[in-house]
C-alpha positions as CSV (number, residue, x, y, z in Angstrom):
1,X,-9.9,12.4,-1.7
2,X,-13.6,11.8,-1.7
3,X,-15.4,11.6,1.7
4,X,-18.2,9.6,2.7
5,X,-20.7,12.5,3.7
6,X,-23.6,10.7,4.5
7,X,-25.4,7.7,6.9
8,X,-25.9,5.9,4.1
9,X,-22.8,4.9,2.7
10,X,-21.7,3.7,5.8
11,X,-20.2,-0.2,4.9
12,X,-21.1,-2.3,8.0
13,X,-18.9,-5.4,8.6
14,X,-20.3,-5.9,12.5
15,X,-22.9,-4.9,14.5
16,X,-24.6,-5.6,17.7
17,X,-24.9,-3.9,21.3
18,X,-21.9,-3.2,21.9
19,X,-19.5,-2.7,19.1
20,X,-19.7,-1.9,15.6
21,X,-17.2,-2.3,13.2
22,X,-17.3,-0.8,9.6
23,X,-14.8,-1.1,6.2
24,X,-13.3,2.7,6.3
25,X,-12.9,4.4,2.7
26,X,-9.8,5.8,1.5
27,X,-9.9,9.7,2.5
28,X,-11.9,8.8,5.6
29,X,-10.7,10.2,9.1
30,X,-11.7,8.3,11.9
31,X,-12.0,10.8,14.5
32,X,-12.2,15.0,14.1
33,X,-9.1,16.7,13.8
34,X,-7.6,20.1,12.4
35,X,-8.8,20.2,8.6
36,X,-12.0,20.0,10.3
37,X,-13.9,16.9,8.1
38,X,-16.6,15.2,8.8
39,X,-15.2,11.8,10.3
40,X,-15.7,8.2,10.3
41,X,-16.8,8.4,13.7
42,X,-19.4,11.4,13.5
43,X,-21.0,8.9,9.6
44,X,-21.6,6.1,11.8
45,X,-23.2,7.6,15.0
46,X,-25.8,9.1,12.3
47,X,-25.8,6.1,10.9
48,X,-27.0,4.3,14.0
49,X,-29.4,7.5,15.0
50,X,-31.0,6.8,11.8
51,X,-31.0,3.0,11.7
52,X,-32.4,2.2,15.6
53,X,-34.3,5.7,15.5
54,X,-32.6,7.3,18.7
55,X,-33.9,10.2,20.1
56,X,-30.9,11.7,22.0
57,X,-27.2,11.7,21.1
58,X,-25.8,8.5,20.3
59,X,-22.9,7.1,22.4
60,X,-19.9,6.0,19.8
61,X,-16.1,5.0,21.2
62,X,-13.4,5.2,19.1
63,X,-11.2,2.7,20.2
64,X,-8.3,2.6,17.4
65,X,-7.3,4.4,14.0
66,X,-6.3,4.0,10.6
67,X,-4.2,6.2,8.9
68,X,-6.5,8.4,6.6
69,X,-5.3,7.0,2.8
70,X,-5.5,3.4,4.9
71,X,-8.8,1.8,4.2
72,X,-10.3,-1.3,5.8
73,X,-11.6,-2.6,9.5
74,X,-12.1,-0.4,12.3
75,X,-13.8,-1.0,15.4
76,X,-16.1,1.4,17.6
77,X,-18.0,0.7,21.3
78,X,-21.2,1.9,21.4
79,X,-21.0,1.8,25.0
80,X,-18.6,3.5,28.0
81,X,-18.3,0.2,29.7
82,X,-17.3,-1.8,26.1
83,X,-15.0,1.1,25.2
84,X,-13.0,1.1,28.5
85,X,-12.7,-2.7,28.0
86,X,-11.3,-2.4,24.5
87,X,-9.1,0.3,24.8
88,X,-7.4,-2.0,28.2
89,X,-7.3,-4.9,25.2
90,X,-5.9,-2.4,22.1
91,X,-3.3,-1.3,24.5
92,X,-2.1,-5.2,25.2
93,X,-1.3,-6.3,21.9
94,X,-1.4,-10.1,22.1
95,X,-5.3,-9.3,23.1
96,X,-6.2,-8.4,19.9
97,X,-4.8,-9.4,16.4
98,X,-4.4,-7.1,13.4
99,X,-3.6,-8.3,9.9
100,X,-3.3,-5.6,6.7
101,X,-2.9,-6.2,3.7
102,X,-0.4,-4.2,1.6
103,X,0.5,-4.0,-2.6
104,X,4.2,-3.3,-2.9
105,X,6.4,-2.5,-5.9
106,X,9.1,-4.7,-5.7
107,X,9.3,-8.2,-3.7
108,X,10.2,-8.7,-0.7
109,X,13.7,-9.9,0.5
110,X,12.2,-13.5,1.2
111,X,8.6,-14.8,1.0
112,X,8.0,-14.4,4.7
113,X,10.2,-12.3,7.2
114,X,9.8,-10.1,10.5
115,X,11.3,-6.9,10.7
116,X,12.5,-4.8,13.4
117,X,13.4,-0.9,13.4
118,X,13.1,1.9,15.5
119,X,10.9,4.7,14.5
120,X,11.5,8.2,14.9
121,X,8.2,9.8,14.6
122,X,8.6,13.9,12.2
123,X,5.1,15.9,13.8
124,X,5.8,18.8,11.2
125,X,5.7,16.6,8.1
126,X,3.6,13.7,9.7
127,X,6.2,10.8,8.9
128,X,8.3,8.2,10.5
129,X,11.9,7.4,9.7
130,X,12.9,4.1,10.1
131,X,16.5,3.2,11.9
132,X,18.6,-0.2,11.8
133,X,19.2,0.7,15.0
134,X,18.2,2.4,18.5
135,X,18.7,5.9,17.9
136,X,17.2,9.4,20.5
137,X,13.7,9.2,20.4
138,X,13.3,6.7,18.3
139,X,10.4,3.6,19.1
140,X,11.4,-0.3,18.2
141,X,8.9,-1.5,15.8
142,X,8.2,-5.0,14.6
143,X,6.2,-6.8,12.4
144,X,5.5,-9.9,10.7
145,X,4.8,-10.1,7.0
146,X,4.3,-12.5,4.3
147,X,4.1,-12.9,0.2
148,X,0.7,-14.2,-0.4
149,X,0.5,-13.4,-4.4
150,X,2.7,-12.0,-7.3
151,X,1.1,-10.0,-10.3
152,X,2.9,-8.4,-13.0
153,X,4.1,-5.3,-11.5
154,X,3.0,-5.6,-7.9
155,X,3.7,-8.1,-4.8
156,X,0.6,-9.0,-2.2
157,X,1.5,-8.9,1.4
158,X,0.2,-10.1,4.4
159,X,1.4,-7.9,7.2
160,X,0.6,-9.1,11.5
161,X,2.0,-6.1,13.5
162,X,3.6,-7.2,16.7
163,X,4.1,-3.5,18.1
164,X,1.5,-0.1,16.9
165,X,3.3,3.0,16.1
166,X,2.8,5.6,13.6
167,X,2.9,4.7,10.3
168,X,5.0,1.4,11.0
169,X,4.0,-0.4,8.1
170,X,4.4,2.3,5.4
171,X,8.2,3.1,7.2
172,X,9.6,-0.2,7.9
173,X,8.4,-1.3,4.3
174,X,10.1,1.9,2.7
175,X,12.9,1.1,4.8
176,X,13.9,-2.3,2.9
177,X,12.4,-0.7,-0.3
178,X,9.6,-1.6,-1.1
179,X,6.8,0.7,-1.5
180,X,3.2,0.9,-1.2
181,X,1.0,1.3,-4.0
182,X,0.0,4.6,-4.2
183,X,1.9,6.2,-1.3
184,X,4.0,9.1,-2.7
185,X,4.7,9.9,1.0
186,X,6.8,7.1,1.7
187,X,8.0,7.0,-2.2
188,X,5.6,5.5,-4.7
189,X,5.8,6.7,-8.1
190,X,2.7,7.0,-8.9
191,X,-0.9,8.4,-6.6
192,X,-3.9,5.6,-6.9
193,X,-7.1,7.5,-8.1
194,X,-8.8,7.8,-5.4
195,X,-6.1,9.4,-3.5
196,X,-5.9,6.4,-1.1
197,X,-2.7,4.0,-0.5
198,X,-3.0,-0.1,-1.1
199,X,-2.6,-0.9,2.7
200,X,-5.9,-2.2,4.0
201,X,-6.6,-3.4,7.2
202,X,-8.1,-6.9,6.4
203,X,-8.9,-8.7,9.3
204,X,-9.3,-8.0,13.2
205,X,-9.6,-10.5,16.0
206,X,-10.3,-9.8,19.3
207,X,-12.4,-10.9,22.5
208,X,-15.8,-9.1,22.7
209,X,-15.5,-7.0,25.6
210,X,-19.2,-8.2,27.1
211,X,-19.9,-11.9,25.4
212,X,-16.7,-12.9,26.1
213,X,-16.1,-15.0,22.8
214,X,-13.7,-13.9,20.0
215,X,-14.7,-11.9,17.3
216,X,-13.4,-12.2,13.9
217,X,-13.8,-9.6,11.1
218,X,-12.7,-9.4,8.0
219,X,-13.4,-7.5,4.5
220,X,-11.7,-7.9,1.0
221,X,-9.9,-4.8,-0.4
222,X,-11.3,-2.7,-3.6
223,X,-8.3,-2.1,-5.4
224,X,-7.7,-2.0,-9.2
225,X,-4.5,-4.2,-9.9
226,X,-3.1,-3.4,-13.3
């Protein structure tokens, strides 16, 4: 997968005081963890020491994640009192509205649907199994989806997640079989170039945690449909 590396290349979709909100690559991580990579949230506090010229170290929140083949919005505070805000709004999820957009294999059951499994999450091969039904240690998820577009090989769908666990879109849509474009994790033929998956997170809505008016962001997908 490549990496962004550099301040530069940093795509901003939002930025003012308190928040900034960029389109996140394929391969990126959003915050550090083991394979120690430089991550999304390390790019853009250069980016913002370079762009307003700060002397010190720069202040940057992370307030939510995207899975690391996922590309599209995510949202950072560049301040304690706007990240303490957001996280309280992230962790209410009729605060703040999500909406990805996913390339699947085969089409969906019916044009629009909401499903609802429990996911039991597998640490040691970083997956989640999805269940018809309650099962130990499993977590119900739901969400909301819809058939926006058909090409020749590939259905568009509009996905609004209702509850946030890990990996809930790639499960619950392996679960009824259909598959992401690209992800060989959850059974995808076929890798995408790039190493990335065709789930992108297209739009976010939420209530800016200082101006107090809703925010909506949103960015188009670069994918190569053929």
């Amino acid at each position: 997968m490549k990496l962004i590396t550099n301040a530069e290349n940093v795509d901003v979709l939002y930025d003012d005081n308190h928040v900034i909100a960029v389109n996140k690559r394929a391969g990126d991580i959003v915050q550090g963890d083991k394979t120690g990579d430089i991550p999304l949230s390390d790019i853009v506090k250069a980016y913002l020491k370079k762009k307003y010229n700060k002397p010190g170290e720069v202040f940057l929140g992370v307030v939510h994640r995207l899975d690391r083949p996922t590309t599209g919005v995510v949202l950072f505070a560049k301040t304690s009192k706007a990240l303490s805000r957001l996280n309280a709004m992230f962790a209410n999820k009729e605060e703040v509205q999500k909406t990805y957009w996913a390339l699947v294999d085969v089409a969906p059951p019916d044009e629009e649907g909401t499903l609802t499994h429990w996911l039991v999450r597998n640490e040691k091969q970083n997956k989640s199994v999805a269940h018809q039904k309650e099962v130990q240690h499993s977590k119900k998820a739901v969400l909301h989806y819809k058939l926006l577009k058909t090409y020749d090989r590939y259905y568009l769908l509009e996905i609004d997640l209702i509850t946030g666990r890990h990996h809930q879109i790639r499960a619950q849509l392996a679960a009824i079989g259909l598959h992401i474009k690209g992800d060989l994790k959850y059974g995808a033929k076929r890798s995408n170039p790039d190493g990335g998956i065709c789930l992108h997170a297209h739009s976010l809505r939420f209530l800016h945690p200082v101006k107090k008016e809703t925010i909506s962001i949103e960015v188009a997908p670069n994918w190569q449909i053929s």
